[in-house]
C-alpha positions in Angstrom: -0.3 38.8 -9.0 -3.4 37.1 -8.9 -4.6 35.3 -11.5 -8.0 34.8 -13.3 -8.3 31.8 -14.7 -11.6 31.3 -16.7 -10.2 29.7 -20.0 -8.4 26.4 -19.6 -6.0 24.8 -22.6 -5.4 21.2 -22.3 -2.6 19.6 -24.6 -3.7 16.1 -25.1 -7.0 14.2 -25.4 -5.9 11.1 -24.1 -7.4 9.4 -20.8 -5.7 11.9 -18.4 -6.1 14.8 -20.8 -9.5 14.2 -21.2 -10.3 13.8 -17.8 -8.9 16.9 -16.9 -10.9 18.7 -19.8 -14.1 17.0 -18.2 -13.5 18.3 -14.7 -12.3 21.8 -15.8 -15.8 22.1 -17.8 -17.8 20.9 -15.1 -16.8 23.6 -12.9 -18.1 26.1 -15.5 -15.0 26.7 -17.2 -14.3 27.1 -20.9 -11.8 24.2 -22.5 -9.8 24.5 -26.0 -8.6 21.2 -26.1 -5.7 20.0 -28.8 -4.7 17.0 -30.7 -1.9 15.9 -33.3 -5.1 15.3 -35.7 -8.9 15.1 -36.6 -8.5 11.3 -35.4 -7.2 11.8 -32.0 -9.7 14.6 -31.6 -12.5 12.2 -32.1 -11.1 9.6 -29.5 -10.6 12.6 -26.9 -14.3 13.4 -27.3 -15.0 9.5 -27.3 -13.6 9.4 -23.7 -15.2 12.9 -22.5 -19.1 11.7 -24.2 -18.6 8.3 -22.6 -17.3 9.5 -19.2 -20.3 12.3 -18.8 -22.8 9.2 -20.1 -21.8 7.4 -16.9 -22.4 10.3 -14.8 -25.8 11.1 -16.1 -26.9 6.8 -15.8 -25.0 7.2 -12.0 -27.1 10.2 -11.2 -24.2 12.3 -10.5 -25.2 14.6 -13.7 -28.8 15.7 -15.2 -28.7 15.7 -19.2 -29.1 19.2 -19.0 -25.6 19.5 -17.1 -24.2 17.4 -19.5 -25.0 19.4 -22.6 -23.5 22.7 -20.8 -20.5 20.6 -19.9 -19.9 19.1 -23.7 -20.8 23.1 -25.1 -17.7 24.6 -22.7 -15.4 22.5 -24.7 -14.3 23.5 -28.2 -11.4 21.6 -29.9 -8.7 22.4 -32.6 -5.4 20.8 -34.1 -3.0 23.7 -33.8 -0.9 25.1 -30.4 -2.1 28.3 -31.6 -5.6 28.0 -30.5 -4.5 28.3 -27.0 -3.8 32.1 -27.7 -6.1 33.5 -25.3 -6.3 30.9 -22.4 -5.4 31.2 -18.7 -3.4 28.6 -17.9 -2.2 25.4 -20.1 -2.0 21.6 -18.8 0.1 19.3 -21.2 -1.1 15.5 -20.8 0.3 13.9 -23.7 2.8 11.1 -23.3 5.8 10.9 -21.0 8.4 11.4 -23.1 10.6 14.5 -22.2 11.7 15.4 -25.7 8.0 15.5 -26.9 6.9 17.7 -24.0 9.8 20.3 -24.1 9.1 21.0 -28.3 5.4 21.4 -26.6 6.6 23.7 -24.0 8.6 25.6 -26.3 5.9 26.3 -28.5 3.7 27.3 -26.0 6.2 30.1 -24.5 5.6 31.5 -27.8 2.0 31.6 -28.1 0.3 32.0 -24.6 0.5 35.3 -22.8 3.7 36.4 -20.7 1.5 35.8 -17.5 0.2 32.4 -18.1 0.9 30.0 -16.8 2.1 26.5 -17.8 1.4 23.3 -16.2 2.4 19.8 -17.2 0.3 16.2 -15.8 3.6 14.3 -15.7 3.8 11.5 -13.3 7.5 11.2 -13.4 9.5 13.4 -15.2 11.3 16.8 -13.8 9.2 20.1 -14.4 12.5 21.7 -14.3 13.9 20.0 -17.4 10.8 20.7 -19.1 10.9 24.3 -17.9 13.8 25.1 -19.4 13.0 25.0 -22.6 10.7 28.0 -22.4 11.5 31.7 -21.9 9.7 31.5 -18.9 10.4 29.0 -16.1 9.4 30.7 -13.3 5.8 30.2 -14.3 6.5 26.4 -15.0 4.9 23.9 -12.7 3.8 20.5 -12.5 0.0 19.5 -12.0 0.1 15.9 -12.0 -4.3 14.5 -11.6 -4.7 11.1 -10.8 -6.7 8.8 -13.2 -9.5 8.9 -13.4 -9.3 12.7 -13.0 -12.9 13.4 -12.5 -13.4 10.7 -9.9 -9.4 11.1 -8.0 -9.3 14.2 -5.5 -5.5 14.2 -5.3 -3.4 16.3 -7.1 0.4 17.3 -7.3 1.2 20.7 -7.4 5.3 20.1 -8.3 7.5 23.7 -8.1 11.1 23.9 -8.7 13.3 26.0 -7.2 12.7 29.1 -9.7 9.0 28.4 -9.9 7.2 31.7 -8.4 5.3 32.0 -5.2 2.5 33.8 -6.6 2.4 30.4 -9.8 2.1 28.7 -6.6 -0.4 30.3 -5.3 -2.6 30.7 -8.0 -2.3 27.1 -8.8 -3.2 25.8 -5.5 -6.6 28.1 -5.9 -7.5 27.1 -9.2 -7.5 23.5 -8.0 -9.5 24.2 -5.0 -12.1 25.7 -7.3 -12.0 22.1 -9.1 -12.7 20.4 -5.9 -9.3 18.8 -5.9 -7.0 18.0 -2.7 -3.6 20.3 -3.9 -0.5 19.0 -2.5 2.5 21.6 -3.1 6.1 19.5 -3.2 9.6 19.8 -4.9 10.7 18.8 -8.3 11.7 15.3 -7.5 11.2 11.8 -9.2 7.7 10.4 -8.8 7.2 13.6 -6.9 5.2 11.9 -3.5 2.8 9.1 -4.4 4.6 7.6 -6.9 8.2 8.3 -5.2 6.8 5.9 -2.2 4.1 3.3 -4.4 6.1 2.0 -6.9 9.6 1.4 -4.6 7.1 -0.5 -2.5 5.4 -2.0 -6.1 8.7 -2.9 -6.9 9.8 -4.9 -4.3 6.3 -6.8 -4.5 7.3 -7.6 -7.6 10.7 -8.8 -6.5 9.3 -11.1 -3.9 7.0 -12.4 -6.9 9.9 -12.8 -8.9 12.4 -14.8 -6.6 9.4 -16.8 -6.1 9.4 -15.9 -2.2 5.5 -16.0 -2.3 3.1 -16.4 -5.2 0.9 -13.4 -6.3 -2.4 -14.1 -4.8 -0.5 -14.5 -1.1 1.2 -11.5 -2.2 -2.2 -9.4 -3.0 -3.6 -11.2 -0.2 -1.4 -9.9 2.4 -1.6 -6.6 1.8 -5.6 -6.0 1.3 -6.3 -8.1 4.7 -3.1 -6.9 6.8 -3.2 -3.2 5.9 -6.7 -2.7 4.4 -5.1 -1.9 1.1 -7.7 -1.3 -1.7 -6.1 -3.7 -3.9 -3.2 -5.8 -3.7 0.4 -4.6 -5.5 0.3 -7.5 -8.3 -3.5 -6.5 -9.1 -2.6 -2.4 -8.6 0.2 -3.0 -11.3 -1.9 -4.8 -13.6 -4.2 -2.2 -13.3 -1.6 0.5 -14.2 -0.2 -1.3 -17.0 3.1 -3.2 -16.5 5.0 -0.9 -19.5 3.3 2.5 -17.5 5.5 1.0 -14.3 8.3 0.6 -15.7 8.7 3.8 -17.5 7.7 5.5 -14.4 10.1 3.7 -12.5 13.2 3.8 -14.7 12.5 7.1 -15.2 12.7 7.3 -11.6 16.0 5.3 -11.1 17.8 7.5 -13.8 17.0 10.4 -10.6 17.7 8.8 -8.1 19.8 6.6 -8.8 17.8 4.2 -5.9 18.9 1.1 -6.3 15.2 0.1 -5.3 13.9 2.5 -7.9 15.7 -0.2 -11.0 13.1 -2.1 -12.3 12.7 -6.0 -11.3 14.0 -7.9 -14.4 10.5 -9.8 -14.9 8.6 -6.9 -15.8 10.6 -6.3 -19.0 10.5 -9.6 -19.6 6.6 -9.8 -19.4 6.1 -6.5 -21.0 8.5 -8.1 -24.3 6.1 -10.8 -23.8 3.0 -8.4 -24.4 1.8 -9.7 -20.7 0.8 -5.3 -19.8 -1.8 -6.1 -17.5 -5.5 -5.6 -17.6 -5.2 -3.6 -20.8 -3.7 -7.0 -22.6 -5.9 -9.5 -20.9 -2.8 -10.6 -19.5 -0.2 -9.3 -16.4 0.2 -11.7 -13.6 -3.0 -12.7 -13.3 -5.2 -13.6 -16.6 -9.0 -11.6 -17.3 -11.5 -12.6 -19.3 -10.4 -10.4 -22.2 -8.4 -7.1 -22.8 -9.5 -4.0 -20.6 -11.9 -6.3 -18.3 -12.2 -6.4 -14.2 -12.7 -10.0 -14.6 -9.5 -12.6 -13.4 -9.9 -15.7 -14.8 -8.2 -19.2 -13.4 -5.0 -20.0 -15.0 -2.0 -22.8 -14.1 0.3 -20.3 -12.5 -0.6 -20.6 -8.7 0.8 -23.8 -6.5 -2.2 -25.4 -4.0 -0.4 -26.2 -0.5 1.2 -29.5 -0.7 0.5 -32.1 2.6 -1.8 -34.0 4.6 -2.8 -32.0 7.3 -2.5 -33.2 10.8 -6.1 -33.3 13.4 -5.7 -30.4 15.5 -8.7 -30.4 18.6 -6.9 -29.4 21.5 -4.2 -26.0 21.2 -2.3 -24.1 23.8 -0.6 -20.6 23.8 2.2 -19.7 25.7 1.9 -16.4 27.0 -0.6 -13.5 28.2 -0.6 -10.3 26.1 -2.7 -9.1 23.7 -1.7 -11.1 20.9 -1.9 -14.3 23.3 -5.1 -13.2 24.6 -6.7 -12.8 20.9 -5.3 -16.1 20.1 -7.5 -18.1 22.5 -10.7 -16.0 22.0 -10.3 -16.5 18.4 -9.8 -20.8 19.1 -12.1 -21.1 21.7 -14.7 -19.4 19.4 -14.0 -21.7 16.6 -14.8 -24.7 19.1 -11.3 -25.8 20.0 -10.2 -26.7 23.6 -7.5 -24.1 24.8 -4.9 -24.1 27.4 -3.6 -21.0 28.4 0.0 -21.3 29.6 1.1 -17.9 31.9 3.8 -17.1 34.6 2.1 -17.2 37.3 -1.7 -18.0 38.4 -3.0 -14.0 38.6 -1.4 -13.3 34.6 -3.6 -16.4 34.0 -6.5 -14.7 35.7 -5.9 -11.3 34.1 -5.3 -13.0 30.8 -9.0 -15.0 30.8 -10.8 -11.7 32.6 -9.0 -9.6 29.3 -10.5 -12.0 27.0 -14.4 -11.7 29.1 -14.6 -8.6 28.5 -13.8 -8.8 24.5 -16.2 -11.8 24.6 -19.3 -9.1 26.4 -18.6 -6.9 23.9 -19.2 -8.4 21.2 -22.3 -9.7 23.1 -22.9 -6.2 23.5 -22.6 -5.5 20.1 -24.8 -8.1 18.4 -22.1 -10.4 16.9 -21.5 -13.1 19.6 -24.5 -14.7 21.3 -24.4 -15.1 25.4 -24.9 -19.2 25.0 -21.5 -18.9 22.5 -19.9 -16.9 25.1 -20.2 -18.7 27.7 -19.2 -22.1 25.8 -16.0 -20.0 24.5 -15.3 -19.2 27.8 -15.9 -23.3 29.2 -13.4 -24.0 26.8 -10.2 -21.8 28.0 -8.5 -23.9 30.9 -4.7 -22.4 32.1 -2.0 -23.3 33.4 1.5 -22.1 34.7 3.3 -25.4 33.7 5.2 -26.9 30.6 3.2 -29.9 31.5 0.1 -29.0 30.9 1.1 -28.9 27.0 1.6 -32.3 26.8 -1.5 -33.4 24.6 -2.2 -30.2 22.7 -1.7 -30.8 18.6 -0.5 -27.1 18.1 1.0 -24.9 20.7 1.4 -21.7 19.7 4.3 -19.5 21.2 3.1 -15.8 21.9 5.9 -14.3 24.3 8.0 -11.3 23.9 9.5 -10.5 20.7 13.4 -11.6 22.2 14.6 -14.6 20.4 16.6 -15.8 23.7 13.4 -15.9 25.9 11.5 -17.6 22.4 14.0 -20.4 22.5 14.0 -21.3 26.0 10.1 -21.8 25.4 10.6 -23.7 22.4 13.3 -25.6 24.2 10.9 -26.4 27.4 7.9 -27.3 24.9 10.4 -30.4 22.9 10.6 -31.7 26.1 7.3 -32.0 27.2 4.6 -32.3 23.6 3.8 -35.4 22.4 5.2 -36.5 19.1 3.2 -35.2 15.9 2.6 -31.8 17.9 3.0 -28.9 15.8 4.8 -26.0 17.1 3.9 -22.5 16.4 5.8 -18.8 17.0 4.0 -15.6 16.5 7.1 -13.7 15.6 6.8 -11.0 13.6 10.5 -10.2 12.3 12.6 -13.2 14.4 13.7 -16.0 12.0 11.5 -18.8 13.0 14.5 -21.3 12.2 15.9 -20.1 15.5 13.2 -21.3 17.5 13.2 -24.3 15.5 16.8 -25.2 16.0 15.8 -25.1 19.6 14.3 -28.5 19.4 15.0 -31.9 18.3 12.2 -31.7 15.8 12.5 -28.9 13.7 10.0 -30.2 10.9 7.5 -30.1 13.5 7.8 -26.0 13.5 6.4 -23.2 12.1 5.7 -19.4 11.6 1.9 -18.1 12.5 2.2 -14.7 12.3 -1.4 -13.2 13.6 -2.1 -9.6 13.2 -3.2 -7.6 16.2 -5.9 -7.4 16.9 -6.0 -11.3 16.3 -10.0 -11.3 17.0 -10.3 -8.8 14.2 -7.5 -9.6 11.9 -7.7 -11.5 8.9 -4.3 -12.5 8.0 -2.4 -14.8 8.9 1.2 -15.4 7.7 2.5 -18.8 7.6 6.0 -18.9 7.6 8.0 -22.1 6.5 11.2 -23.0 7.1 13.8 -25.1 5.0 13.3 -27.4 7.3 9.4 -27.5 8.2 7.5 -30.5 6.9 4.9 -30.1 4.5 2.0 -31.6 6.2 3.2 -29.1 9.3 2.4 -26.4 6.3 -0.5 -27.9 5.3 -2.0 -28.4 9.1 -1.0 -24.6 9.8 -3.4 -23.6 6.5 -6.1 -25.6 7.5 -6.3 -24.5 10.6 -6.6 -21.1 9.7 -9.2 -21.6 7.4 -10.7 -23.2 10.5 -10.7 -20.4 12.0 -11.7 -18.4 8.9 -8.6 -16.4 8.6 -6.8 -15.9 5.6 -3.6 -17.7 5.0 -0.9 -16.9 3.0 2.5 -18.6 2.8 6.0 -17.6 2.5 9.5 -18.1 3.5 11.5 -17.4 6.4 13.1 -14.1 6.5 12.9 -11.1 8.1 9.3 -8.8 8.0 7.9 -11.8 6.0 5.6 -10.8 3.6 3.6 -7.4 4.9 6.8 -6.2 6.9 8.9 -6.1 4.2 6.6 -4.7 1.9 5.3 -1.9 4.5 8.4 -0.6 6.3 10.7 0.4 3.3 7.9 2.4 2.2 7.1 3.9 5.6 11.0 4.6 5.8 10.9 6.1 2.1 8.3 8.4 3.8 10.4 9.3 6.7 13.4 10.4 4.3 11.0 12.3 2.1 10.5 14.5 4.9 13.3 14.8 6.6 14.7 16.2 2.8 12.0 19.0 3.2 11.2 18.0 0.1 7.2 17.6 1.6 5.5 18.3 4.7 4.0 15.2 7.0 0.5 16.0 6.1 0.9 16.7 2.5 2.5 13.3 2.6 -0.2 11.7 4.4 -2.9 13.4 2.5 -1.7 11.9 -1.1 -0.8 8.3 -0.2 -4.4 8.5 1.2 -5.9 10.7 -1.3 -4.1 9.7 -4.2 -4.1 5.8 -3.5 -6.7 4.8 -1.0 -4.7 4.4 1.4 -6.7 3.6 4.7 -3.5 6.0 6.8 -0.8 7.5 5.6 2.8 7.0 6.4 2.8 9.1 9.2 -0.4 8.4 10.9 0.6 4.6 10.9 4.2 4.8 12.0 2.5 7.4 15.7 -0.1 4.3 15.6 2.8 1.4 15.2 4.8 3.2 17.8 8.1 4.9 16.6 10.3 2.5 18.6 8.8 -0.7 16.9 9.1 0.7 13.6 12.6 1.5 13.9 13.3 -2.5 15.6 11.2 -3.8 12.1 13.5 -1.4 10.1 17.0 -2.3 11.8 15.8 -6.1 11.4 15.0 -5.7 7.8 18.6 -3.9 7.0 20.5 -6.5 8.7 19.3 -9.1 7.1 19.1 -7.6 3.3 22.2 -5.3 4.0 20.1 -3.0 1.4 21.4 0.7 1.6 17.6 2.2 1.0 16.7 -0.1 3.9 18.6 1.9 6.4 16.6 3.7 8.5 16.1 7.5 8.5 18.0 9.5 10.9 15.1 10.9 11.5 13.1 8.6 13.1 16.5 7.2 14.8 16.6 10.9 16.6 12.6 10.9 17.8 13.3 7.2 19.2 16.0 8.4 21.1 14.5 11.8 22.4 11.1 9.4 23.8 9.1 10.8 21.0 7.6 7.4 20.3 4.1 8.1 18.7 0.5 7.8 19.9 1.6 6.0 23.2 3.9 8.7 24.8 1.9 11.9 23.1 4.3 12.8 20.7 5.4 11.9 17.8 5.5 12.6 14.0 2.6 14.7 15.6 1.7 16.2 18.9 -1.1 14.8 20.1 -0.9 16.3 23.9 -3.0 19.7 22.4 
């Protein structure tokens, strides 16, 4: 049947509940909201009156609108007011037992054919459903916060919820103006299932003191254009909100990466809960404020750094090529070390033509150009190297071939040199064990494309000296990168973070619990994403993404590191992404 659904019930006025009432009644729909008391009824209105004030001062609502709006609401303290509605959304808290007395009560007060909805982030629909006389017509719609502003929304059937509940769901959110993603009845159901493994482990890293928080937020905002960094997002949730969602998700799962990191029950026991407190792991200028004040958590880098005027790179791809565009720019002298004279010529033609375009495009005058370009010299031998103050290493990703350069380059740099690999999942102690000076070596993980790219990761060693450190991070602020430190293991800081979750997406899909662009559409919906999972891993390329993954599992031995069959199977049929036409998708058509 199809349903008409004029009359809305919503079961809870806090911020989720009301924000649902809001955008229900802005669509011209009546709302009989309900609350445990007069009290929480007041608060509920608070939020709605406060919320369409903001849109009237933003210009997104005339006062006129507003009135209408405010008059489609009516609100009550009983279940039984919600006689006569269409379809019911419970938003009151997450706690199972409190939502299935709800449920129960409403299976004997709503019509046969309603249908009832609940907001939960985490919790199964089908354990809720169960306690009414009528699970088929059970779902989950689980809004984002802040509901009038978030487009995404999780539209969570089990496996006796009805086609045509479904259905009439899916329409009903479309007349909202949501985005309506349809999945199975699973813990964190999509965008929670893959944020908070991947908040998690940030957390982790935090924890074993791998990186400190701001390198941590750091990483992820300038080498994945994420919106916000994972300590900052989690503050922003609330750290007691993460932790029920992801317990609650462990007790499903049973995902080992799903357990909560010790420290945030510590911190929550503390009262440390994030913006809300004034207090998560960073510090704000009071409870509920934007505002991060300083505090005495975060270390500065230790070290005198070392003069750097004169830098070579080994090598002639693309990340080798950015490298010297991106020195020569900033002034230094470059020497560009290739195989053979006509890769040196193709290498410095390959960086010309970046250099006219961005002549072309206003940013780079012709006079800087040109003087970029007087300052690249090449070579095809060792030698050359032997008065540059950092050499960076930007070969193929093969730790043999790495070493032999690192090997070739103790031999020939002066003492005091600092030596530099680009690797982005090798353990730079390999390369460093290839020389007799090991202190003298370190991790400078650009991002591709390095002329566009912000981060930089500098990874130390147990055995790399702190003024090496300290020369690596003032060179990149040199070059007006952004530096952040860790240690060395495998995927570093953004690596590890991003391909667990990318996996976590894979595995989602290869259950059939989701479809690719359902997936897609709520990490980039739902969180502001900039791509989701599977338009990154055709853009990556299949075949690198599975190296990053098998890298990462070796080295953690983490059973949710594995990778997914899945993308095992599309490597090995050629279907490698973007590059060969197909791969998630087809993009031969």
């Amino acid at each position: 049947m199809t349903r008409e659904i004029t009359t809305i019930g919503i079961v809870g006025l806090g911020t989720m509940g009301a924000g649902i009432a809001e955008v229900c009644a802005r669509r011209g729909l009546r709302v009989v909201a309900v609350e445990v008391d007069e009290a929480a009824i007041a608060k509920g209105r608070g939020h709605i009156e406060h919320s369409t004030s903001r849109a009237v001062s933003g210009g997104k609502l005339d006062e006129a609108g507003r009135v209408d709006l405010l008059g489609r609401i009516s609100y009550g303290t009983s279940l039984s007011d919600l006689a006569e509605v269409d379809l019911v959304v419970e938003a009151v808290p997450e706690n199972l037992a409190l939502k299935a007395e709800i449920f129960a009560q409403l299976d004997k007060i709503v019509r046969p054919h309603v249908i009832l909805a609940s907001n939960t982030s985490s919790l199964s629909i089908t354990e809720i459903s169960v306690h009414t006389g009528r699970p088929g017509k059970v779902l989950g719609l689980h809004f984002f916060n802040p509901a009038p502003v978030l487009k995404l929304v999780e539209v969570v059937r089990t496996v006796v919820t009805e086609h045509d509940v479904v259905d009439d769901a899916v329409a009903f959110l479309g007349g909202l103006g949501k985005t309506p993603v349809v999945i199975g009845d699973r813990a964190g159901f999509i965008a929670n299932a893959l944020l908070f493994g991947y908040l998690n482990h940030a957390v982790r890293m935090y924890e074993s003191r791998y990186a400190t928080r701001e390198d941590l937020d750091a990483a992820m905002r300038y080498g994945c254009g994420y919106p916000m960094g994972p300590l900052a997002l989690l503050d922003l949730i609330g750290l007691d909100t993460a932790y029920e969602i992801l317990d609650t998700m462990y007790h499903q799962s049973r995902n080992r990466l799903h357990a909560p990191a010790p420290i945030l029950k510590q911190m929550i026991t503390a009262g440390l809960l994030g913006r809300k407190s004034g207090r998560g792991f960073y510090t704000y200028e009071a409870p509920d404020s934007p505002v991060v004040v300083g505090d005495a958590v975060s270390v500065a880098v230790a070290g005198t750094p070392r003069e750097v005027r004169r830098v070579g790179v080994i090598g002639t791809g693309t990340m080798a090529t950015g490298i010297v565009e991106v020195f020569a720019k900033a002034g230094n002298d470059v020497v560009l070390r290739a195989r053979g004279v006509d890769k040196a010529e193709a290498a410095v033609a390959k960086i010309r033509k970046s250099l006219d375009k961005a002549v072309v495009r206003g940013k780079l005058a012709e006079a800087d150009r040109d003087a970029a370009l007087s300052r690249i010299h090449t070579t095809v031998e060792f030698e050359a190297l032997g008065d540059c103050d950092l050499v960076i290493e930007a070969v193929a990703e093969e730790l043999s071939v790495k070493q032999a350069v690192f090997g070739a380059l103790d031999e020939v740099c002066k003492p005091g040199a600092v030596l530099a690999t680009t690797t982005s999942s090798l353990p730079v102690i390999e390369c460093a064990a290839a020389t007799s000076r090991p202190g003298d070596v370190v991790g400078l993980h650009f991002f591709n494309p390095a002329q566009v790219m912000k981060l930089v990761e500098i990874v130390s060693t147990i055995a790399t000296a702190p003024d090496v450190v300290a020369t690596a991070h003032a060179v990149c602020k040199s070059l007006r990168k952004e530096p952040v430190h860790c240690g060395d293991r495998a995927g570093f800081i953004v690596n590890a973070l991003l391909f667990p979750y990318l996996n976590d997406a894979v595995k989602m899909l290869e259950a059939h619990y989701a479809e690719a662009d359902d997936i897609d559409t709520a990490m980039k919906v739902g969180c502001g994403l900039p791509m989701g999972p599977f338009e990154l891993l055709d853009v990556v390329g299949l075949d690198v993404s599975l190296a990053i993954e098998r890298t990462l599992y070796l080295e953690f031995r983490e059973a949710g590191f594995a990778p997914a069959p899945l993308l095992e199977h599309l490597v090995t049929a050629g279907r490698l992404g973007r590059k060969t036409g197909k791969g998630f998708r087809d993009y031969t058509m």
